[in-house]
C-alpha positions as CSV (number, residue, x, y, z in Angstrom):
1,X,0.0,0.0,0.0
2,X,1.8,3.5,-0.9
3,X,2.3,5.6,1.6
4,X,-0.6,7.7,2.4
5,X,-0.8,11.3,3.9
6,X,-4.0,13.4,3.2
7,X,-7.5,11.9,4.8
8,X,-9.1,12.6,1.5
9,X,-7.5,9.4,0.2
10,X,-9.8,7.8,2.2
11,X,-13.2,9.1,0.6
12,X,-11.6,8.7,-3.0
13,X,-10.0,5.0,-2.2
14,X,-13.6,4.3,-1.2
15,X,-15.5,6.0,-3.9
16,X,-13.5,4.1,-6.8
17,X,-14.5,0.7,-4.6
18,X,-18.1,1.4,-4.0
19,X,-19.2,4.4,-6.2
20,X,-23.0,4.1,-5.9
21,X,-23.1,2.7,-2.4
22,X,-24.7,5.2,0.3
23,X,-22.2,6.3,2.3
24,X,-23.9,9.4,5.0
25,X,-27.8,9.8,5.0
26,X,-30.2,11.6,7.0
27,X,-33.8,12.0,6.9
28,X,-33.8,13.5,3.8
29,X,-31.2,13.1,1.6
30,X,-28.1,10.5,0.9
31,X,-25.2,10.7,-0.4
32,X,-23.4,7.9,-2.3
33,X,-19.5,7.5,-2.1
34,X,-19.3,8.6,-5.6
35,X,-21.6,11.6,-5.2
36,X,-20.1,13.2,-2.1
37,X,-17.0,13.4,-3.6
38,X,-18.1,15.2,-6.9
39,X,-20.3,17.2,-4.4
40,X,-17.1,18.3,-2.3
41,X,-14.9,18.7,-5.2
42,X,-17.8,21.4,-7.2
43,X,-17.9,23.1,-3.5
44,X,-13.9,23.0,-3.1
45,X,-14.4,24.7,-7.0
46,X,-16.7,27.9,-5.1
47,X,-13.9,27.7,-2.1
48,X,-10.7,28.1,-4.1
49,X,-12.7,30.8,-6.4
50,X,-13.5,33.0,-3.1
51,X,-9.6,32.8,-2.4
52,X,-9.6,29.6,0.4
53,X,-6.2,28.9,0.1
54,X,-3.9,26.3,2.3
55,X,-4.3,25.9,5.6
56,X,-6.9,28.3,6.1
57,X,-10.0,27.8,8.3
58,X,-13.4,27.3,6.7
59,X,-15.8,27.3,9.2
60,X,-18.7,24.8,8.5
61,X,-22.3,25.7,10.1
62,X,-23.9,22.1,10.3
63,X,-26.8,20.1,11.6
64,X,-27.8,16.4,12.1
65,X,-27.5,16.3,8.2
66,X,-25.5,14.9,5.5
67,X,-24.6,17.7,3.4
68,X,-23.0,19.2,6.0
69,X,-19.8,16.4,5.3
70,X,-19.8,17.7,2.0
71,X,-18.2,20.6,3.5
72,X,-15.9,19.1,5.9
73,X,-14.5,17.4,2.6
74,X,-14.8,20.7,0.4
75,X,-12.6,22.5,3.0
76,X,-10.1,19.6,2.7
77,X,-10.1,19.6,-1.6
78,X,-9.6,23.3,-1.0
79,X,-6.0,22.6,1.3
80,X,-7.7,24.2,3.8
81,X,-8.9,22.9,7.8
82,X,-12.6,22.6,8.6
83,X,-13.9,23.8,11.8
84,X,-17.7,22.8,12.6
85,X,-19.9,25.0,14.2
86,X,-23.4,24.1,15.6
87,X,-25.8,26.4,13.5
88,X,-27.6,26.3,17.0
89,X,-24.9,27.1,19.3
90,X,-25.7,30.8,20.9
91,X,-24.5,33.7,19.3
92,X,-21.9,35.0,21.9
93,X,-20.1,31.5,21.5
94,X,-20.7,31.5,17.9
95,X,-19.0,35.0,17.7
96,X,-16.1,34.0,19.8
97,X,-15.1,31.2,17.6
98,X,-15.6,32.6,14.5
99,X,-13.2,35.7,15.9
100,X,-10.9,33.6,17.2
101,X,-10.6,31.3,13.4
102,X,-10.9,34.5,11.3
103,X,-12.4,31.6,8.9
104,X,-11.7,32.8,5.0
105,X,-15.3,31.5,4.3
106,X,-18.4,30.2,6.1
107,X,-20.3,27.3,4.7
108,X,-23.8,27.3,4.8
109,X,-27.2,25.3,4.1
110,X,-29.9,26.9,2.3
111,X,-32.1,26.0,5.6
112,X,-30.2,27.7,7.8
113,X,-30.1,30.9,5.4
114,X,-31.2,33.4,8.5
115,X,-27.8,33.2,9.6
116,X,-26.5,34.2,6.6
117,X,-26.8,38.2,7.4
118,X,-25.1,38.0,10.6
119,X,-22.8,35.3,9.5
120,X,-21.2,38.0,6.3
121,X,-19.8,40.3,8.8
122,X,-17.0,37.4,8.9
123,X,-16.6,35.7,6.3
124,X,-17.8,34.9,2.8
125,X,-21.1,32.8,3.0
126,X,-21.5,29.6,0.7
127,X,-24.7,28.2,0.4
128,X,-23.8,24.2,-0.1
129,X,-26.7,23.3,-1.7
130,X,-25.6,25.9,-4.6
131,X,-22.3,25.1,-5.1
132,X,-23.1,21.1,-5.0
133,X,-22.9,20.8,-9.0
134,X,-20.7,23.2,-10.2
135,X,-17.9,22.6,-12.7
136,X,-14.1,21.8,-11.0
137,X,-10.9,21.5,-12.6
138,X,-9.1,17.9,-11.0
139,X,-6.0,19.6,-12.0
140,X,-6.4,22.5,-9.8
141,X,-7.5,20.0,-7.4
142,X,-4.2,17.9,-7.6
143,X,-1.9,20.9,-7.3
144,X,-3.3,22.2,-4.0
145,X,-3.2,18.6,-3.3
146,X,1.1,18.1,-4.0
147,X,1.5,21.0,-1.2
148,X,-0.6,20.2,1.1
149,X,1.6,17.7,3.7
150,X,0.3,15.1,6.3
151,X,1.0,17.6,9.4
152,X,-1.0,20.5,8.1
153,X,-4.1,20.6,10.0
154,X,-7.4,18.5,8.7
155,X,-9.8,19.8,11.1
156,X,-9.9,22.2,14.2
157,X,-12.8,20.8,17.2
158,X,-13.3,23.5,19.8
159,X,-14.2,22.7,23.3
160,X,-15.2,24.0,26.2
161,X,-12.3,26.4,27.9
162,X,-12.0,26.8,31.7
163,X,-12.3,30.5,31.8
164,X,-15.3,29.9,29.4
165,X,-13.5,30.8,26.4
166,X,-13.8,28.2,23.8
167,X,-10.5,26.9,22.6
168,X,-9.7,25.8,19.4
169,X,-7.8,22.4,19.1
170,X,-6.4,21.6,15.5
171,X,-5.4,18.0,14.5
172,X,-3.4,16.7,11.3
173,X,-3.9,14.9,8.6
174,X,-1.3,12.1,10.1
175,X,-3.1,12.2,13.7
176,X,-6.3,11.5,11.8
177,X,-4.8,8.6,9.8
178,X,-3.2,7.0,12.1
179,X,-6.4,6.9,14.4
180,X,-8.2,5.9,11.9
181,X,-5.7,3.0,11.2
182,X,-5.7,1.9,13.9
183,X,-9.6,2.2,15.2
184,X,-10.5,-0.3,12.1
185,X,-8.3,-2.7,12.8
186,X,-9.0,-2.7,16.8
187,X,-12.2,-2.3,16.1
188,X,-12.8,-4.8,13.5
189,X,-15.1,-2.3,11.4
190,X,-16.3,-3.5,7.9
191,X,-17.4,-3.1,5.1
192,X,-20.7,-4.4,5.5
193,X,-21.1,-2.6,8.9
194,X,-24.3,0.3,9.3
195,X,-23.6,2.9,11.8
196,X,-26.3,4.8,13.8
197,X,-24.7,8.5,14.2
198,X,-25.4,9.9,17.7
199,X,-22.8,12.5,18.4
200,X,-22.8,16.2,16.6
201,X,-20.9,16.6,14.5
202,X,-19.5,19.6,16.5
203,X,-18.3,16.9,18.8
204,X,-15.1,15.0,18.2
205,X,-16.6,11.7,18.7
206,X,-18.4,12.0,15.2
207,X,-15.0,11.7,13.8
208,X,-14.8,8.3,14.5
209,X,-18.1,7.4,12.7
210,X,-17.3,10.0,9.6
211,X,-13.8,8.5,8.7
212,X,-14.5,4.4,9.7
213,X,-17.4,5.1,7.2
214,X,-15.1,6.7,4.6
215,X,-11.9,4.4,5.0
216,X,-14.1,1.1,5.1
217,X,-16.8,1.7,2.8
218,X,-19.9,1.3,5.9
219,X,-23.1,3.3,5.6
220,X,-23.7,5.8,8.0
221,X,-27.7,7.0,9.0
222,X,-27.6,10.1,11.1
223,X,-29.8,9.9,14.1
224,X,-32.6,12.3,14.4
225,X,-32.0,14.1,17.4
226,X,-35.7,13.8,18.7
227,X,-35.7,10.0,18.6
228,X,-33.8,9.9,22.4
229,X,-36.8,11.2,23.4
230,X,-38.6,8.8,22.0
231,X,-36.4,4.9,23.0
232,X,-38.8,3.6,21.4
233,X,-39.1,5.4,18.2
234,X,-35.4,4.8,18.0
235,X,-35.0,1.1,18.6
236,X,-37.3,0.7,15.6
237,X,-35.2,3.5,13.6
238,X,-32.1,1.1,14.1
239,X,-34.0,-1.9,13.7
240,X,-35.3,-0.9,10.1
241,X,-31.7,0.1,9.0
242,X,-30.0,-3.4,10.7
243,X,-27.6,-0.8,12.5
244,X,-24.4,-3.3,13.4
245,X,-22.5,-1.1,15.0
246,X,-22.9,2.1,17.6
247,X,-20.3,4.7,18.1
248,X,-21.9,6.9,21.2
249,X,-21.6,8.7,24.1
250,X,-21.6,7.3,27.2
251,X,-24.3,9.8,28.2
252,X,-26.4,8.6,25.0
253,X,-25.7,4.8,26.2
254,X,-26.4,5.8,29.5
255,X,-30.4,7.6,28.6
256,X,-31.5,4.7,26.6
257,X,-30.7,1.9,29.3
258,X,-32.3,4.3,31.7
259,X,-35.5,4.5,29.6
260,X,-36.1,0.6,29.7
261,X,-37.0,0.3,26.4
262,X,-34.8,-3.0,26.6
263,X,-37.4,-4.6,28.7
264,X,-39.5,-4.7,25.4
265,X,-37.5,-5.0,22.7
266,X,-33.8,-5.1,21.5
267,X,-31.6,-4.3,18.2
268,X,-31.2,-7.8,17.2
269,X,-28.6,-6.9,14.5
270,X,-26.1,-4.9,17.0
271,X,-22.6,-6.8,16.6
272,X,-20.5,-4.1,18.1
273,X,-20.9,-0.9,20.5
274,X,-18.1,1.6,21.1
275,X,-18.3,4.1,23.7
276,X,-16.8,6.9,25.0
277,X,-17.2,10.5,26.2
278,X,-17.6,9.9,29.8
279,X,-17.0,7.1,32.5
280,X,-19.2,3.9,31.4
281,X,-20.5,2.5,34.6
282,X,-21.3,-0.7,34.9
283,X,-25.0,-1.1,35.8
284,X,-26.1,0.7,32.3
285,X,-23.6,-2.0,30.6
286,X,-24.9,-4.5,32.2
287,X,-28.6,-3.3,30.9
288,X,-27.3,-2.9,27.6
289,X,-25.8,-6.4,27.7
290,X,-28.8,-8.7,29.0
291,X,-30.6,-7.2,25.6
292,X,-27.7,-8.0,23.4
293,X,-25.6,-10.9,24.9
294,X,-23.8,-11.6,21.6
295,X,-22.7,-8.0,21.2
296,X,-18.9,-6.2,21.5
297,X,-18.8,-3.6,24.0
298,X,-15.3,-1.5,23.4
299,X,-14.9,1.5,26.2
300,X,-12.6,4.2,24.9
301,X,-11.0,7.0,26.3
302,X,-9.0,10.4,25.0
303,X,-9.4,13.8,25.2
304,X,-9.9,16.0,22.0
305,X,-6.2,17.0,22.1
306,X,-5.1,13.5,21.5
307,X,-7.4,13.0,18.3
308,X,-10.1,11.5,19.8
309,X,-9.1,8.5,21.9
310,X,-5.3,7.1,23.6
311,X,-6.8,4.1,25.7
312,X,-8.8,1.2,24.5
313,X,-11.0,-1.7,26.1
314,X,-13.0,-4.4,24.4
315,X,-15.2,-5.5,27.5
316,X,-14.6,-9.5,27.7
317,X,-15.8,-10.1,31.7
318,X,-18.6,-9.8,33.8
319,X,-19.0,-6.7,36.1
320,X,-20.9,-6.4,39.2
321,X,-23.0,-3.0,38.9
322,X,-20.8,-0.8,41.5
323,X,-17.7,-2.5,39.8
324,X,-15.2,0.5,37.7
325,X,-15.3,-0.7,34.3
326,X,-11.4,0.0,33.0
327,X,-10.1,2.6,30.4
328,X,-7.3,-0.3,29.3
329,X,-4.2,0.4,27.6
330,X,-2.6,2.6,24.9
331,X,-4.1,3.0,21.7
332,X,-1.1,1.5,18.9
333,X,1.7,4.1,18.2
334,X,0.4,5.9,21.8
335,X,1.7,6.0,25.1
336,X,0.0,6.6,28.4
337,X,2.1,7.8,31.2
338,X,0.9,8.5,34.8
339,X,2.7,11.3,37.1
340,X,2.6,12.7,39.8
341,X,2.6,16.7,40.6
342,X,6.0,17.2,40.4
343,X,6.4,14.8,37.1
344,X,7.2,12.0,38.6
345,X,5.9,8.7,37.4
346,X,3.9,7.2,39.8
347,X,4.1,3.4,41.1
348,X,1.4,1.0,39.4
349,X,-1.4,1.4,41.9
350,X,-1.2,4.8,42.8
351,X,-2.8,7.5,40.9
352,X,-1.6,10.1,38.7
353,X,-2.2,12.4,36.0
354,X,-2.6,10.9,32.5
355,X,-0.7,12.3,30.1
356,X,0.7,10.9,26.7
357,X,2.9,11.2,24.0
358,X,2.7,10.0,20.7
359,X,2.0,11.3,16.4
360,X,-2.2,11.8,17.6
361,X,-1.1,14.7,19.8
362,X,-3.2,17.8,18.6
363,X,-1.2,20.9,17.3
364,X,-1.2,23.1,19.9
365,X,-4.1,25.6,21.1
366,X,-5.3,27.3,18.1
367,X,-4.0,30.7,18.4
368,X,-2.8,30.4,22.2
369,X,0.6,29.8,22.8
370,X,0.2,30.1,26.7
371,X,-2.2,27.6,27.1
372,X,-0.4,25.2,24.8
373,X,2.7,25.3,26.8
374,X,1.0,25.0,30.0
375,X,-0.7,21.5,28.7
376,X,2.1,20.2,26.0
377,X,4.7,20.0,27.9
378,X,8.3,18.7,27.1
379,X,8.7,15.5,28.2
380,X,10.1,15.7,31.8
381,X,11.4,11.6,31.0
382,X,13.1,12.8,27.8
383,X,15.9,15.4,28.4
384,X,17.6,14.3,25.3
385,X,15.7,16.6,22.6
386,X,12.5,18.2,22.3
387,X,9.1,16.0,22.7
388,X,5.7,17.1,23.3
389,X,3.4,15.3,26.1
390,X,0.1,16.1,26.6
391,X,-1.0,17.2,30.4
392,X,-5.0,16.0,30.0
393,X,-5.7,17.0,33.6
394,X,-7.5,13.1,34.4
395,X,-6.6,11.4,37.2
396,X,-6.1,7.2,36.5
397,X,-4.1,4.2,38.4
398,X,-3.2,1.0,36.9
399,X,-4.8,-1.9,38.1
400,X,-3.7,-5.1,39.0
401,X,-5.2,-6.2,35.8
402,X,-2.9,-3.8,34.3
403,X,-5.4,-2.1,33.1
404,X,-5.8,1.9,33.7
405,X,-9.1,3.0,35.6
406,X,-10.2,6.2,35.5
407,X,-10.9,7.7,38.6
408,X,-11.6,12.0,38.2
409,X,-10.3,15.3,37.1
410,X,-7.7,16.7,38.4
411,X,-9.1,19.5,40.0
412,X,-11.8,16.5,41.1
413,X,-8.4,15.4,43.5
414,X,-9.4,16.3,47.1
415,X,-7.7,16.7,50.5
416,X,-10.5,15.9,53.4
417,X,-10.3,15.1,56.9
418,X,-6.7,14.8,56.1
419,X,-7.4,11.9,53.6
420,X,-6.7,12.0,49.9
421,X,-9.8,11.4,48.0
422,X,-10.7,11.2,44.2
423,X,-14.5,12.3,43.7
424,X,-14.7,9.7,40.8
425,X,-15.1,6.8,42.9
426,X,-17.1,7.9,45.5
427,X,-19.3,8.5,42.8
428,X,-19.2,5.3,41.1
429,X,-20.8,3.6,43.8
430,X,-23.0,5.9,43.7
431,X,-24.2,5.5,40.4
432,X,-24.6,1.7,41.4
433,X,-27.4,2.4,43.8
434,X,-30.9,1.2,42.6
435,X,-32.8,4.5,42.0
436,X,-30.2,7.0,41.6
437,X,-29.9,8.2,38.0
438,X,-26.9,10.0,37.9
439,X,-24.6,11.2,40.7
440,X,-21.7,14.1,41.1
441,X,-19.7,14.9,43.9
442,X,-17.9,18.7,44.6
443,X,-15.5,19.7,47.1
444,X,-16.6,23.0,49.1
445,X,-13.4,23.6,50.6
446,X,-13.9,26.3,52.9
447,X,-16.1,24.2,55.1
448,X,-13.9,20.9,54.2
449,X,-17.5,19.0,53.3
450,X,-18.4,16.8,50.1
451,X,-21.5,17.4,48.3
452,X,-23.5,15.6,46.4
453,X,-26.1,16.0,43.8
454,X,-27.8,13.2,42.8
455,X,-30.8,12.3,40.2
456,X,-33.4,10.4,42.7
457,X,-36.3,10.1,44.4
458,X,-34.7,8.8,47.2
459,X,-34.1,10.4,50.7
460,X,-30.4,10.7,51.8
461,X,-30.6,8.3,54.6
462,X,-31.3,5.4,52.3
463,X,-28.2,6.0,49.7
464,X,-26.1,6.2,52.5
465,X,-27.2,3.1,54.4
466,X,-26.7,1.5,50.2
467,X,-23.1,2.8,49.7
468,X,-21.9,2.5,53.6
469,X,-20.8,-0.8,52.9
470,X,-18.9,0.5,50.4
471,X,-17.2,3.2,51.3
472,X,-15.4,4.8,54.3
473,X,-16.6,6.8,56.5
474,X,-14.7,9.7,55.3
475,X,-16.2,9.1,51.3
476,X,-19.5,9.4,52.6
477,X,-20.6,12.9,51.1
478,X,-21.6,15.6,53.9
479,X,-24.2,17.8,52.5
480,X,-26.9,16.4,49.6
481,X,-28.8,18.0,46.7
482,X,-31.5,15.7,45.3
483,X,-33.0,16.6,42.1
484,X,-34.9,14.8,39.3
485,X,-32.3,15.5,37.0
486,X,-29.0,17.0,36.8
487,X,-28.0,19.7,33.8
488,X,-25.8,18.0,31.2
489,X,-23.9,20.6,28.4
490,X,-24.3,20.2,24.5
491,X,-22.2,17.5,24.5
492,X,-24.7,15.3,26.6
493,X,-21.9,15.4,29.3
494,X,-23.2,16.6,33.1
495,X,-22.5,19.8,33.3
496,X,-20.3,19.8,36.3
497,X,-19.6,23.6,36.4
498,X,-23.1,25.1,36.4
499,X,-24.1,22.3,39.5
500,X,-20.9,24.3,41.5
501,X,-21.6,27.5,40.2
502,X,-25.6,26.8,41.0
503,X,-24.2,25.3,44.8
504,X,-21.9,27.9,45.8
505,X,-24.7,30.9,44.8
506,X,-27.2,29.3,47.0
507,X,-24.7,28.8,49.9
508,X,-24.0,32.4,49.4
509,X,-27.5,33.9,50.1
């Protein structure tokens, strides 16, 4: 196989293999392999004539729909990086990003045209359904092609930044690659497979689904959005596709076995589920698993900054429902290191940051050189030349599996009644108690007391009598806040920072 180095290969490699087979489709419209390349190439054509030129940003306004690939792929034709932006995401945000990107044009559907005004006072606007069509020159094409080189940037994800300013995270066309490399063959995806598409694709977890489809020819349907409302609405969505494979959220996994819809019916042709996102806890696996006994469950983990995912675990035992499910080991051509505060690596057993080194390291903060050296640091274990590790901030141990386990955020690392503490697994047994829904702990340090805030319609008294066996005294949180739900952010993920923001405020009054 020659040597490859731009992720377009993938979508034309594919195209020449299965030209008429459907590669993305939504509610509305599909797109075969052949056709979504044509598409991208005739809106690379409207691109290159509004001056995109390498490696600059195209910002991408998308939806739960399929033509909204069409301009990931356009952007990438043009040498250029795509940077997704939800076309519902509020305007301040929206703003900031767009600042921040100075994009050299904005791609736009037709539906979503009352942006457009707003949208021209930064960029160009495109409307993709009028540039799908148009004539393109291939030899145009192939010249922007020759200069663009694997470690130019493919895409650019932003997340969610600690002083709530987003940041932008650009990763190359070699970290793509080589996660996509290696996520096929770990993950035994097929030809033949159907994937269900949960997560935005805002969201860097949709990466996984939009380049497995492209390198091995599988047909993607994106989920409508309103069918988690409805479990039961979506089991038969997946059921009249024969979905074989899932690539979710944990927090998507986690709402379906909560709804019970598996106590009626099941997805008969699932073969394989791959999560990540969020810690998988055991008693929504376990749900998950009665309905599909002869299923794969792979748990990944991996920040955005490490394209996507670093640690792998294809789920081959039994666990008890307060039992931490592991993160496992390195992804290929990764490597997972654990240290302490002052750099140190840590003993196997004891906890310490995660950090990693390896080609799927992102490139840097986009536009922030303070924050990039503050989380890629040089490697503290190489003083021999220069070599980026990435600080992501989680706290793991390794097991005497030799497995890694997740156990919290850094800043999720307590200090209380003179005990070291990691919020993660006090709320892991938590999670396992019949009744609660979902569970966080905080830390309010000026009166040294856990809190936490739990999804029930149980009293206090009787989770703590549940999870007494469990944990010490000293893990058993002070001060409770029961709700019927707990606020989760775009991404599905709890939104930890508004419940402490939302605790501290009414401590305050």
């Amino acid at each position: 196989m020659s040597y490859q180095k731009n992720a377009l290969e993938y979508l034309e490699n594919t195209a020449s293999l299965y030209p008429d087979k459907t590669a993305f489709a939504d509610d509305a419209r599909a797109f075969s392999f052949s056709s979504l390349m044509q598409s991208a190439k005739s809106v690379s054509s409207e691109l290159i004539g509004r001056g995109v030129s390498l490696r600059d940003r195209v910002a991408v306004m998308i939806d739960r729909t399929a033509i909204s690939l069409v301009g990931f792929f356009a952007s990438l034709y043009a040498g250029a990086c795509y940077v997704p932006i939800d076309v519902k995401m509020p305007e301040d945000r929206m703003s900031d990003i767009l600042s921040q990107i100075s994009p050299s044009a904005i791609l736009l559907s037709r539906k979503d045209e009352k942006l457009a005004d707003y949208l021209l006072s930064f960029a160009n606007v495109i409307f993709l359904e009028d540039a799908v069509g148009k004539d393109y020159d291939d030899s145009i094409l192939e010249s922007i092609r020759d200069r663009v080189l694997d470690i130019d940037p493919a895409y650019m994800i932003f997340t969610s930044g600690s002083t709530g300013k987003p940041k932008g995270i650009p990763i190359s066309h070699r970290a793509l690659i080589d996660f996509t490399e290696w996520m096929s063959d770990y993950c035994e995806v097929r030809s033949d497979d159907i994937l269900g598409n949960q997560a935005p694709f805002y969201f860097d977890l949709s990466v996984k689904d939009i380049y497995q489809t492209l390198k091995n020819g599988c047909t993607t349907y994106i989920l409508p959005k309103k069918l988690f409302m409805f479990p039961t609405l979506l089991a038969d969505h997946l059921n009249s596709h024969n979905v074989t494979a899932l690539i979710w959220s944990t927090s998507a996994f986690r709402l379906v076995a909560d709804s019970g819809i598996f106590e009626k019916k099941s997805v008969p042709s699932l073969k394989k589920v791959i999560l990540g996102g969020e810690a998988l806890l055991a008693k929504h696996l376990n749900i998950w698993k009665a309905a599909h006994p002869k299923c794969q469950f792979i748990n990944l983990y991996g920040p955005t900054e490490v394209t996507v995912d670093c640690t792998a675990y294809k789920i081959d035992r039994d666990f008890a429902d307060g039992e931490p499910i592991p993160i496992g080991k390195a992804c290929r051509n990764m490597e997972v290191i654990l240290l302490d505060e002052e750099l140190n690596p840590v003993p196997s057993g004891v906890s310490g940051e995660i950090c990693v080194r390896g080609i799927g390291l992102a490139l840097g903060y986009f536009g922030d050189s303070y924050k990039t050296s503050q989380s890629f640091i040089d490697n503290p274990l190489n003083p021999y030349y220069p070599e980026k590790l990435y600080r992501t901030g989680d706290i793991a141990k390794v097991g005497e599996d030799g497995n890694l386990y997740f156990l919290s955020r850094r800043d999720e690392q307590i200090k209380h009644m003179g005990y070291r503490i990691e919020l993660g697994e006090i709320e892991t047994v938590l999670s396992a108690v019949a009744g609660v829904g979902e569970a966080v702990c905080l830390f309010d340090q000026s009166d040294d007391q856990i809190v936490c805030c739990a999804a029930t319609d149980l009293d206090p008294s009787e989770i703590i009598q549940a999870i007494k066996s469990s944990l010490p005294k000293y893990m058993i949180p002070n001060v409770w806040k029961i709700t019927s739900s707990l606020p989760h952010n775009s991404n599905g993920k709890i939104d930890r920072a508004k419940l402490k923001a939302d605790y501290f405020a009414e401590k305050s009054k």
